[in-house]
ChimeraX commands (.cxc) that place a marker at each C-alpha (Angstrom):
marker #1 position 0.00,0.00,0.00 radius 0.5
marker #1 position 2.63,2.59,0.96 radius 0.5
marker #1 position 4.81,1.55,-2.70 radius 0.5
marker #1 position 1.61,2.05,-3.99 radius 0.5
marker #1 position 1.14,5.69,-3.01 radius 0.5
marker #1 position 4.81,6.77,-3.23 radius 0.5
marker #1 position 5.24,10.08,-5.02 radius 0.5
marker #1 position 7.71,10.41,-7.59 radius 0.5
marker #1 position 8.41,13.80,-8.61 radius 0.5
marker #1 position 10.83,13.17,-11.27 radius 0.5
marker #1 position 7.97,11.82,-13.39 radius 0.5
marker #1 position 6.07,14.84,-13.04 radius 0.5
marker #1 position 9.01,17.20,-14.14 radius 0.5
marker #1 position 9.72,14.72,-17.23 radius 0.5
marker #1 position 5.75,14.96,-18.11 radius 0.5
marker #1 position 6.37,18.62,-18.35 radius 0.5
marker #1 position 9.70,18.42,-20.67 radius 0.5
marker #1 position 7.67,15.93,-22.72 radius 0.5
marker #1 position 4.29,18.08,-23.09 radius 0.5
marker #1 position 7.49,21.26,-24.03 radius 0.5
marker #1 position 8.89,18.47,-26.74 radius 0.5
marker #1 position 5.99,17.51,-28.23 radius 0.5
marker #1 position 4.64,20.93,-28.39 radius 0.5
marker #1 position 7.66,22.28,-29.96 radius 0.5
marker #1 position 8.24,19.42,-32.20 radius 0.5
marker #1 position 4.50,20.11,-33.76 radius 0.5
marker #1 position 5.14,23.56,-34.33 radius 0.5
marker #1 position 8.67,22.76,-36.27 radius 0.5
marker #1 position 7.29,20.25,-38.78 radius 0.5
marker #1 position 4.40,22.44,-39.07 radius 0.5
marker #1 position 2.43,19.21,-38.43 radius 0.5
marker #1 position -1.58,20.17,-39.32 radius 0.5
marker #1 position -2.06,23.28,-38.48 radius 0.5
marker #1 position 0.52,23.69,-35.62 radius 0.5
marker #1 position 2.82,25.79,-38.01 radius 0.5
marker #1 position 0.36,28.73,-37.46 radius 0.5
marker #1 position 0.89,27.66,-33.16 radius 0.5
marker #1 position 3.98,30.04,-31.77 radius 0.5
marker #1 position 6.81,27.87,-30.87 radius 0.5
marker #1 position 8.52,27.27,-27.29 radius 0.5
marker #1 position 10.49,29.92,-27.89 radius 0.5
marker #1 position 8.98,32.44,-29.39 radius 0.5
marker #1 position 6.39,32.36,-26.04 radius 0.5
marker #1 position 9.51,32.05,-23.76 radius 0.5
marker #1 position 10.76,36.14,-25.37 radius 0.5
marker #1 position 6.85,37.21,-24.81 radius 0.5
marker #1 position 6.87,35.99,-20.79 radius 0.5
marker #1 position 9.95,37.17,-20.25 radius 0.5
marker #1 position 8.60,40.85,-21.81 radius 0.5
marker #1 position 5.20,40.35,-20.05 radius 0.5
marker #1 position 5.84,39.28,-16.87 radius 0.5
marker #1 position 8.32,41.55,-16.34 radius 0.5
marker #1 position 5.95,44.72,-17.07 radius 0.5
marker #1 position 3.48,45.91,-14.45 radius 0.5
marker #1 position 0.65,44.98,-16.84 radius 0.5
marker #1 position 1.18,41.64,-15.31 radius 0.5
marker #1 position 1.01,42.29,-11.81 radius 0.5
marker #1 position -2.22,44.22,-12.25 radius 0.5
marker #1 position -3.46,41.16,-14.82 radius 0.5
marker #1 position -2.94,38.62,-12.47 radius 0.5
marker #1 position -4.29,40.39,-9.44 radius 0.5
marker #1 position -7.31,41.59,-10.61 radius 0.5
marker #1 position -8.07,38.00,-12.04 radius 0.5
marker #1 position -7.21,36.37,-8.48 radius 0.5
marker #1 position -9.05,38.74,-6.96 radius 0.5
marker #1 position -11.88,38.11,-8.48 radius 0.5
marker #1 position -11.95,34.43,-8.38 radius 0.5
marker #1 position -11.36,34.31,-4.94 radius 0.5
marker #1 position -13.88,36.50,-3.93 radius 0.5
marker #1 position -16.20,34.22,-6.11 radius 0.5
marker #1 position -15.07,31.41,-4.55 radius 0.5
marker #1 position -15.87,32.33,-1.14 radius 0.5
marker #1 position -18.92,33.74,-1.97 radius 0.5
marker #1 position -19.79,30.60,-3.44 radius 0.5
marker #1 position -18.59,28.54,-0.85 radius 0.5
marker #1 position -19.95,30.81,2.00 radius 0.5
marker #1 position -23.33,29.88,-0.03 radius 0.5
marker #1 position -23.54,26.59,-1.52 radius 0.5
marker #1 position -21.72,24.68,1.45 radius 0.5
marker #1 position -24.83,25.03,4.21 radius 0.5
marker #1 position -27.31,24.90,1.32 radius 0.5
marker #1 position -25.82,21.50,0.29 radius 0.5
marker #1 position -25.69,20.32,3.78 radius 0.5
marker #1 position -29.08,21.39,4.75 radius 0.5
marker #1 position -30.40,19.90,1.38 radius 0.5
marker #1 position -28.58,16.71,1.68 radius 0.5
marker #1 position -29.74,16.56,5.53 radius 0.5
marker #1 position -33.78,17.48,5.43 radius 0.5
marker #1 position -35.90,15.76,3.21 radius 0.5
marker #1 position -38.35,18.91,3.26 radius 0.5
marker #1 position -35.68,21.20,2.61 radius 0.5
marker #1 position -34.47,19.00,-0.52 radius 0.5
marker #1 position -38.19,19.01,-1.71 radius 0.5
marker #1 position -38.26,23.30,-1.64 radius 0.5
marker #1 position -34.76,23.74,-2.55 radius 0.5
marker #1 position -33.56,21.26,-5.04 radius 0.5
marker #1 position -35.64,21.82,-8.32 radius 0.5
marker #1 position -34.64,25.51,-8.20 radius 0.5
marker #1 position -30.84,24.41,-8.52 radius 0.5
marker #1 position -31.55,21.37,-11.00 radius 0.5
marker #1 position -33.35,23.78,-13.36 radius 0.5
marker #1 position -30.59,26.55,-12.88 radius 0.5
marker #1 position -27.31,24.34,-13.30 radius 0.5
marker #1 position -27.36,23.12,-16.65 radius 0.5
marker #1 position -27.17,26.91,-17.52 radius 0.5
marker #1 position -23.45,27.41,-18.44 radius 0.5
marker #1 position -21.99,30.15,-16.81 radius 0.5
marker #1 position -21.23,32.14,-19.90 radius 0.5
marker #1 position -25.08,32.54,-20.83 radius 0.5
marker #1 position -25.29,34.39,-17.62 radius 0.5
marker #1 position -22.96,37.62,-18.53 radius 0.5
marker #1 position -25.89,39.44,-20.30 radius 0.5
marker #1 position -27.78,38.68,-16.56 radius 0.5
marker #1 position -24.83,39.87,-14.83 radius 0.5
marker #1 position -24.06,42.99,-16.61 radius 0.5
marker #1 position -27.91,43.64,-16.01 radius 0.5
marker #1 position -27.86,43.49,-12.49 radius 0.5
marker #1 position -24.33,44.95,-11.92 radius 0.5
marker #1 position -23.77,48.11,-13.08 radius 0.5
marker #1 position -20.19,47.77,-12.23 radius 0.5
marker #1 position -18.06,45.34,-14.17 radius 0.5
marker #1 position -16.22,43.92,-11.62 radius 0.5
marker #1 position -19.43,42.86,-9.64 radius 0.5
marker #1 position -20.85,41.65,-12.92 radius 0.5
marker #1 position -17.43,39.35,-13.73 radius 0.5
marker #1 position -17.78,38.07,-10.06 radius 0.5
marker #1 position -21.18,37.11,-10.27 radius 0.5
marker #1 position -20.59,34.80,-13.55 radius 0.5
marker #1 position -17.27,33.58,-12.04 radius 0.5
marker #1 position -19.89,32.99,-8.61 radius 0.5
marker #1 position -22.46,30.85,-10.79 radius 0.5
marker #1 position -19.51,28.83,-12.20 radius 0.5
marker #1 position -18.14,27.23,-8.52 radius 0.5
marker #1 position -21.23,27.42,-6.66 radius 0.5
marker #1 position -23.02,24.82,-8.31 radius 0.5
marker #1 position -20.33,21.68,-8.15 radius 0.5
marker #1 position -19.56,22.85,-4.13 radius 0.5
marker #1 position -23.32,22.90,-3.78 radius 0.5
marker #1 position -23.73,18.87,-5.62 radius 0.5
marker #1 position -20.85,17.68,-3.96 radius 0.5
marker #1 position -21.84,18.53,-0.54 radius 0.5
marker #1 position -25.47,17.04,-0.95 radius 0.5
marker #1 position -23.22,14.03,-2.13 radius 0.5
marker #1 position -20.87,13.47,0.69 radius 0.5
marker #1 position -24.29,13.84,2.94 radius 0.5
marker #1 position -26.28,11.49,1.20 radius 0.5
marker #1 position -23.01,8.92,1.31 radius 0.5
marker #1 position -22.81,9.12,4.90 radius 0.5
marker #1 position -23.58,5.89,6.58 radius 0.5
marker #1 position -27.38,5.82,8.37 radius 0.5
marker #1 position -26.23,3.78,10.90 radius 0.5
marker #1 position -24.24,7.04,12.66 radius 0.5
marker #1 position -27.14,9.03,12.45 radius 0.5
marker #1 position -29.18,6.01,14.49 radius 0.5
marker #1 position -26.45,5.41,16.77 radius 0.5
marker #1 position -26.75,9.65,17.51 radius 0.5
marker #1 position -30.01,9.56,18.16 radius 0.5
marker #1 position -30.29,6.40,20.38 radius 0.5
marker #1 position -27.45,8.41,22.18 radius 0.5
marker #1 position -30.01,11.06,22.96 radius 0.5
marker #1 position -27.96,13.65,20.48 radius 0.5
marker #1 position -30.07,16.90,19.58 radius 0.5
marker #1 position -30.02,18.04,16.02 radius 0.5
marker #1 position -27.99,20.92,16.62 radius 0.5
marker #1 position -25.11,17.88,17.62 radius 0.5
marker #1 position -26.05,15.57,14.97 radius 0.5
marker #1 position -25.43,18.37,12.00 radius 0.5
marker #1 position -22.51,19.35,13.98 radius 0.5
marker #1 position -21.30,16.28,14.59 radius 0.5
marker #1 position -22.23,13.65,11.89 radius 0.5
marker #1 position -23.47,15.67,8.90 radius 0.5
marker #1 position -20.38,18.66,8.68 radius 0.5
marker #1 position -17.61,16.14,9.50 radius 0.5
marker #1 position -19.11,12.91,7.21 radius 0.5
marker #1 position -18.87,15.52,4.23 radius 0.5
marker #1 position -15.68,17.28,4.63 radius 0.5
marker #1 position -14.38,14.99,2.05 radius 0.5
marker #1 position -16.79,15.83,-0.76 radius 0.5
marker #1 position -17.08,19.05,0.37 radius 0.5
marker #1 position -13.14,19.72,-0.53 radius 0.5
marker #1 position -13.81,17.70,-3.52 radius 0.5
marker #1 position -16.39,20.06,-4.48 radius 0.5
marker #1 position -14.44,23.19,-3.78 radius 0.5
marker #1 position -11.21,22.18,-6.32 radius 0.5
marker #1 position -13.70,21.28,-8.89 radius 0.5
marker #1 position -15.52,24.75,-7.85 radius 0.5
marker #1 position -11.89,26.77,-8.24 radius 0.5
marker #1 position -11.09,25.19,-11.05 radius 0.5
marker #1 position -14.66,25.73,-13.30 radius 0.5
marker #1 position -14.33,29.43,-11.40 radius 0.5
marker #1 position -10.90,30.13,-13.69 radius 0.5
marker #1 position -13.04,29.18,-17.04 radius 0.5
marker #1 position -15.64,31.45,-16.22 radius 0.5
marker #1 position -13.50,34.01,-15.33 radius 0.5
marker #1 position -11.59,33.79,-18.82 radius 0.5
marker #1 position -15.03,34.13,-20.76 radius 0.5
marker #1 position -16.30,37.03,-18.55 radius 0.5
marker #1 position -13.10,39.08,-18.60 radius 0.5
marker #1 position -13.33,38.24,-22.68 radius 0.5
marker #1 position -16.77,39.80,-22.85 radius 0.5
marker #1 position -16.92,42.17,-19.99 radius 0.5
marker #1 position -13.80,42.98,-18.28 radius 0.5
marker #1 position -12.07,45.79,-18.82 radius 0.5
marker #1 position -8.61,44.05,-17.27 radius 0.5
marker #1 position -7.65,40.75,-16.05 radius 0.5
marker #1 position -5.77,37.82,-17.78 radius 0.5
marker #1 position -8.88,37.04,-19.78 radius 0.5
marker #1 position -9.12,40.42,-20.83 radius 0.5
marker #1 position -5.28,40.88,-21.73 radius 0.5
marker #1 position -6.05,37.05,-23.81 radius 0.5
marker #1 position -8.61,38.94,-26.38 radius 0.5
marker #1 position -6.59,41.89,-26.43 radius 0.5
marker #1 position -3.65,39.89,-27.70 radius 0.5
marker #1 position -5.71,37.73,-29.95 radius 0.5
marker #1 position -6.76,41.02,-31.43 radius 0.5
marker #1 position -3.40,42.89,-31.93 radius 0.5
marker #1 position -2.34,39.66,-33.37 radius 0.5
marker #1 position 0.01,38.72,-30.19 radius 0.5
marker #1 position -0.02,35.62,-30.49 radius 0.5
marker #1 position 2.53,34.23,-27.76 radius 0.5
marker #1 position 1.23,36.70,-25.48 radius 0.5
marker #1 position -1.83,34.06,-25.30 radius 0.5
marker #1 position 0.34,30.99,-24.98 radius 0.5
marker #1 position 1.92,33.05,-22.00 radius 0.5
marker #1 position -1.56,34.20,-20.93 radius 0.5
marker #1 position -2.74,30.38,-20.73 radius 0.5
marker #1 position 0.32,29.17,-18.77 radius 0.5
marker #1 position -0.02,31.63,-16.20 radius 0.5
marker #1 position -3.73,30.76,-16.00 radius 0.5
marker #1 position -2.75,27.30,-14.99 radius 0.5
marker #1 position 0.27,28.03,-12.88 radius 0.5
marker #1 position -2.16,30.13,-10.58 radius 0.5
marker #1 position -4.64,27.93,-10.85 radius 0.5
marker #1 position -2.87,24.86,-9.91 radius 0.5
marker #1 position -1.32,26.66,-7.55 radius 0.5
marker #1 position -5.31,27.35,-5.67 radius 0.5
marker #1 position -6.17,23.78,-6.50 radius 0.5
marker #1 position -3.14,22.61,-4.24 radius 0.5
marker #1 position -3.58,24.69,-1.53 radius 0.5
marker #1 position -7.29,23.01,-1.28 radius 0.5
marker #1 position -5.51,19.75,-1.44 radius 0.5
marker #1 position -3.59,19.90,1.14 radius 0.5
marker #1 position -6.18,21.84,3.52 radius 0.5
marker #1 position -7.89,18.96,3.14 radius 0.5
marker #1 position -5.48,16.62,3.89 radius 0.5
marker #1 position -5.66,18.70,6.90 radius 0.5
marker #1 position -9.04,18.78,7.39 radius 0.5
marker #1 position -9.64,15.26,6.77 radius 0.5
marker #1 position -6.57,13.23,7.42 radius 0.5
marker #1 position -8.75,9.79,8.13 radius 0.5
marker #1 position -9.33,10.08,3.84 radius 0.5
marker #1 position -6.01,8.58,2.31 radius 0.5
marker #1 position -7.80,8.96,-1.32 radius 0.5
marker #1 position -7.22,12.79,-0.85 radius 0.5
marker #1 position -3.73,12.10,-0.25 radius 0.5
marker #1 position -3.16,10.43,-3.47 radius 0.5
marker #1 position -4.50,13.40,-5.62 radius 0.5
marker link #1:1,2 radius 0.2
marker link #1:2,3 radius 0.2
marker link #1:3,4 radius 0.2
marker link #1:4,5 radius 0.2
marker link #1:5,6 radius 0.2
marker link #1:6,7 radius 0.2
marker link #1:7,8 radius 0.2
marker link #1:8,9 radius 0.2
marker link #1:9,10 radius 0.2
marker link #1:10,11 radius 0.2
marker link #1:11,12 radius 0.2
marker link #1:12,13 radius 0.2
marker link #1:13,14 radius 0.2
marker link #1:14,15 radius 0.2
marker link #1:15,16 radius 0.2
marker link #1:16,17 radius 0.2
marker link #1:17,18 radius 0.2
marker link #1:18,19 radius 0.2
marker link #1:19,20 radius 0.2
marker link #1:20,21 radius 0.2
marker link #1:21,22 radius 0.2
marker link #1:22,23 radius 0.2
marker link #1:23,24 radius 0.2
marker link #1:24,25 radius 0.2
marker link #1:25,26 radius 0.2
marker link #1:26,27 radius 0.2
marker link #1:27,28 radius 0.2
marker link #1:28,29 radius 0.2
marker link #1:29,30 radius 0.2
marker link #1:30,31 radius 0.2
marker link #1:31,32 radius 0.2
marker link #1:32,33 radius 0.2
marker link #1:33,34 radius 0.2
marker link #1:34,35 radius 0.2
marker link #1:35,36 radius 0.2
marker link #1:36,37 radius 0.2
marker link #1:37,38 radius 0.2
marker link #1:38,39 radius 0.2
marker link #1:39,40 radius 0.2
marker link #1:40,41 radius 0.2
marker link #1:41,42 radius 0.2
marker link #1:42,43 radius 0.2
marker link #1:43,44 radius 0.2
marker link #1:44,45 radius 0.2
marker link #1:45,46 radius 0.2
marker link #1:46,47 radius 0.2
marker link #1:47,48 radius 0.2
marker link #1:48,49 radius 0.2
marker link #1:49,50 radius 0.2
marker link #1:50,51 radius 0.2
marker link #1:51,52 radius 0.2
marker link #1:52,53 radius 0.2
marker link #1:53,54 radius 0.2
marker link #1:54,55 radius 0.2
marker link #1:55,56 radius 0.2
marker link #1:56,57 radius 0.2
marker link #1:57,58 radius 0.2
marker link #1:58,59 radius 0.2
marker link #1:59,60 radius 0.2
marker link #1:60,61 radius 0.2
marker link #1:61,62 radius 0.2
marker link #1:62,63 radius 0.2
marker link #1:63,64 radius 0.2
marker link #1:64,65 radius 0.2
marker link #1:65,66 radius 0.2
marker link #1:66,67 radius 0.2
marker link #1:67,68 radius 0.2
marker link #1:68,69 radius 0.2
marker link #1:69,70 radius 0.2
marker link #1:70,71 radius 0.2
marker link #1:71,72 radius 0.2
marker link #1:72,73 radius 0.2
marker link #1:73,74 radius 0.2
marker link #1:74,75 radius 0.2
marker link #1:75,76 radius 0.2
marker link #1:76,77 radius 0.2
marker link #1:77,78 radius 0.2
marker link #1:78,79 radius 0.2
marker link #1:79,80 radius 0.2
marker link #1:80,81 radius 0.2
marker link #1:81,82 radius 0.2
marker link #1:82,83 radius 0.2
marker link #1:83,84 radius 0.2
marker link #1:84,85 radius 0.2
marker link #1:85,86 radius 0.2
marker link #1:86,87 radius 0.2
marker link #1:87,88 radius 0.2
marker link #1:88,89 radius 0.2
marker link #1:89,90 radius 0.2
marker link #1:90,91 radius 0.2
marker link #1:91,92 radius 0.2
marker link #1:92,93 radius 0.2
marker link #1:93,94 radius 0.2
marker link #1:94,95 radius 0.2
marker link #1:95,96 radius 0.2
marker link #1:96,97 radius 0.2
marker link #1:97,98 radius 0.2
marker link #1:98,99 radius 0.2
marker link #1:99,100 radius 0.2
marker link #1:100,101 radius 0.2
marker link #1:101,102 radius 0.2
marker link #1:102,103 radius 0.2
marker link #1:103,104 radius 0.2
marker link #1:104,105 radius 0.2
marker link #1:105,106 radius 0.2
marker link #1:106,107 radius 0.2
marker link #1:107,108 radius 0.2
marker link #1:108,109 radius 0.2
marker link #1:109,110 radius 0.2
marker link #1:110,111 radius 0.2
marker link #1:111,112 radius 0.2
marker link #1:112,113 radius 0.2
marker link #1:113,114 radius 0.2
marker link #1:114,115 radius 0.2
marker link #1:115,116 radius 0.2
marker link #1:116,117 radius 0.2
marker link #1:117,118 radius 0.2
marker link #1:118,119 radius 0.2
marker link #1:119,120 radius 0.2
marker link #1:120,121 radius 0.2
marker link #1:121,122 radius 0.2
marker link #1:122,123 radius 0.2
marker link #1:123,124 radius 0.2
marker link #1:124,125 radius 0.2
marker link #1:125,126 radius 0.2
marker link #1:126,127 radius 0.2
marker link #1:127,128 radius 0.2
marker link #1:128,129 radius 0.2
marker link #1:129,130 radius 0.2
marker link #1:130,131 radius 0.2
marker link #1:131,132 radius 0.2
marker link #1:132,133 radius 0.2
marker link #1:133,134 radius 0.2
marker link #1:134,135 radius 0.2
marker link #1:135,136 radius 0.2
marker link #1:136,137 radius 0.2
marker link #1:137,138 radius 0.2
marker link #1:138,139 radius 0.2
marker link #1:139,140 radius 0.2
marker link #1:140,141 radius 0.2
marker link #1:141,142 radius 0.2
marker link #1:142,143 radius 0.2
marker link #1:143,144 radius 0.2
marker link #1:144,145 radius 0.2
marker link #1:145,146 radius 0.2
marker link #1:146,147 radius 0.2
marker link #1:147,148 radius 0.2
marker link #1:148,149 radius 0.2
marker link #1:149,150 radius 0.2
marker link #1:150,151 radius 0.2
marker link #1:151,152 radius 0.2
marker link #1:152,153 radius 0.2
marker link #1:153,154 radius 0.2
marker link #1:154,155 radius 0.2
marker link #1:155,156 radius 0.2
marker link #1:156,157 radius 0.2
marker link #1:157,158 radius 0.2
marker link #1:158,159 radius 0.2
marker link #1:159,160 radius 0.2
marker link #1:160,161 radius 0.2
marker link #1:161,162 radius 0.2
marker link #1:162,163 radius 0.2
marker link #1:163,164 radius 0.2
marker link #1:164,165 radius 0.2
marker link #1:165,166 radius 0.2
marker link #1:166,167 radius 0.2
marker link #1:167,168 radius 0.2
marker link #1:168,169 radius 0.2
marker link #1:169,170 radius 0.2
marker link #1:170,171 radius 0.2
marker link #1:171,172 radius 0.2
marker link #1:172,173 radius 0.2
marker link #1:173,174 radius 0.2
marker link #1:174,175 radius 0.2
marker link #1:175,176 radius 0.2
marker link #1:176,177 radius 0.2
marker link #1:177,178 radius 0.2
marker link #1:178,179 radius 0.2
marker link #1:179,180 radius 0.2
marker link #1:180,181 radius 0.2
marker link #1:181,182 radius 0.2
marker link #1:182,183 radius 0.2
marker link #1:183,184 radius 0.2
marker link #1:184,185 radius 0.2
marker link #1:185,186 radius 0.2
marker link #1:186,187 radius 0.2
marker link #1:187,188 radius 0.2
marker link #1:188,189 radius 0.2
marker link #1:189,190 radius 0.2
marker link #1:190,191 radius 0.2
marker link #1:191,192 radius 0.2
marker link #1:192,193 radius 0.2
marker link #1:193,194 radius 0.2
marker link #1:194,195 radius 0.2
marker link #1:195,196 radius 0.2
marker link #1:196,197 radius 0.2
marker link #1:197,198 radius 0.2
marker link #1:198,199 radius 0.2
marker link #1:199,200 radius 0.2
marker link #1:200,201 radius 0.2
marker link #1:201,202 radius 0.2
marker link #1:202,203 radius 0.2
marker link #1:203,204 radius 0.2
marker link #1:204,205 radius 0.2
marker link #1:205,206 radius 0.2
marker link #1:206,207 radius 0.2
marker link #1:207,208 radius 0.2
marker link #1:208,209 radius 0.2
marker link #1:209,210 radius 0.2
marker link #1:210,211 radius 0.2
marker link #1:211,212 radius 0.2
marker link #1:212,213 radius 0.2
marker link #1:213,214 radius 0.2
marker link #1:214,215 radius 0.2
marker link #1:215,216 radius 0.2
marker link #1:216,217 radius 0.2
marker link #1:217,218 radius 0.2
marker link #1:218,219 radius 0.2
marker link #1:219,220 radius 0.2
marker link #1:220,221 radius 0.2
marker link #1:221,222 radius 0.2
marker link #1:222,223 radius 0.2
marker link #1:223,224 radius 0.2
marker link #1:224,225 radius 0.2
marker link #1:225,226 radius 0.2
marker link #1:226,227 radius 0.2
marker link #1:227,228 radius 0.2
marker link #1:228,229 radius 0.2
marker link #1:229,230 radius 0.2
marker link #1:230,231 radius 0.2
marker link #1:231,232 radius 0.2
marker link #1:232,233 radius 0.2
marker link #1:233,234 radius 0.2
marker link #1:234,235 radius 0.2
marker link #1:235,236 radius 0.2
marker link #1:236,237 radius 0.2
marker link #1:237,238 radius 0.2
marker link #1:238,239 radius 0.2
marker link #1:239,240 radius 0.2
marker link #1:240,241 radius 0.2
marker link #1:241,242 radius 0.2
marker link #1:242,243 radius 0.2
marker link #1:243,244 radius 0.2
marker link #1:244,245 radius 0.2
marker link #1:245,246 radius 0.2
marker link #1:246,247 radius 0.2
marker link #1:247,248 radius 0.2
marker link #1:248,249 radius 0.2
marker link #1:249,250 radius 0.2
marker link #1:250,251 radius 0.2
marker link #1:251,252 radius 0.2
marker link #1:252,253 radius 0.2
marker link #1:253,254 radius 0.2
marker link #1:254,255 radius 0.2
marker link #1:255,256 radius 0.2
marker link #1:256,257 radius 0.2
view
């Protein structure tokens, strides 16, 4: 078991070099359309010039910014909904056809809504990135209820536990798991909303600075653009990991990931 979940770190830096070789190997031979794709190095001069400038500080803040705050927001939200849904029956039955009818939405339909009901774009970008994590923290928090054995929630009760104790005690903790499950899957759908709502609304941001390069025909200013995306964002994703390794160090499964 412990071979089994051995880390090897090595393998993760040659995965890199290979998705670098591969990459810059399609652009040489101009293999389909990869020829029009800027090369390794080519994107390598444009970080160097961009994240060098202040452009990029303000870039990547603002875009953090505003995913965290959506994030929270989200979570703040969709994490005592979930639990509350997942926990009452009658609450389910009032809540859940609301959400079901509202999630298949993608998050990009709502930016008309949001620049509607925000006058101010940065409220409006944090609203779509909002309706982007708050659904999968909301499901996966009903989920890691509902998967919580009945037999603790008997064994509470014949122990003369209130239901102040038993939500405490047996319907929080029994979902911690999902629940961080749901918040990486929330922070990572958060940075693809972000991208389109900075695209369409923003007025800065890494999204923003994307389009604007796409348009002044920049083109390894996007390549850089999507790398730093994912650096931050794996960066975020991490950090939940290991909080929830934390959180929930009975769960070896979250260890693994």
């Amino acid at each position: 078991m412990a071979a089994a979940q051995r880390s090897y770190p090595a393998l993760r830096v040659i995965s890199l070099l290979l998705l670098v070789l591969i990459w810059a190997g399609l652009v040489h031979f101009s293999v389909y359309r990869f020829g029009y794709i800027p090369g390794p190095l080519s994107v390598l001069r444009s970080g160097i010039d961009y994240l060098s400038s202040i452009d990029f500080l303000f870039d990547a803040t603002s875009s953090t910014y505003r995913v965290i705050a959506a994030w929270a927001a989200s979570a703040l939200i969709g994490i005592p909904l979930g639990l509350l849904i997942g926990w009452k029956r009658w609450f389910s039955d009032l809540t859940f056809p609301v959400i079901e009818l509202l999630r298949p939405i993608p998050p990009i339909a709502w930016i008309p809504a949001g620049i509607l009901f925000f006058p101010q774009i940065e409220l409006s970008v944090v609203f779509i990135c909002f309706i982007g994590s708050f659904f999968p923290i909301v499901l996966n928090t009903i989920s890691g209820v509902k998967n919580i054995d009945r037999t603790y929630f008997r064994a509470a009760s014949c122990l003369g536990a209130s239901d102040r104790r038993i939500f405490r005690d047996v319907v929080v903790r029994g979902a911690v798991p999902s629940i961080m499950i749901g918040l990486a899957v929330g922070m990572g759908i958060n940075w693809m909303a972000l991208v389109a709502a900075e695209m369409i609304a923003g007025e800065h941001g890494l999204g923003y600075m994307i389009w604007e390069a796409y348009s002044l025909a920049q083109y390894p200013r996007i390549i850089v653009g999507m790398f730093v995306i994912g650096i931050i964002g794996a960066a975020m994703s991490a950090g939940i990991r290991y909080f929830g390794r934390k959180a929930v160090p009975w769960q070896k499964a979250l260890s693994r990931s």
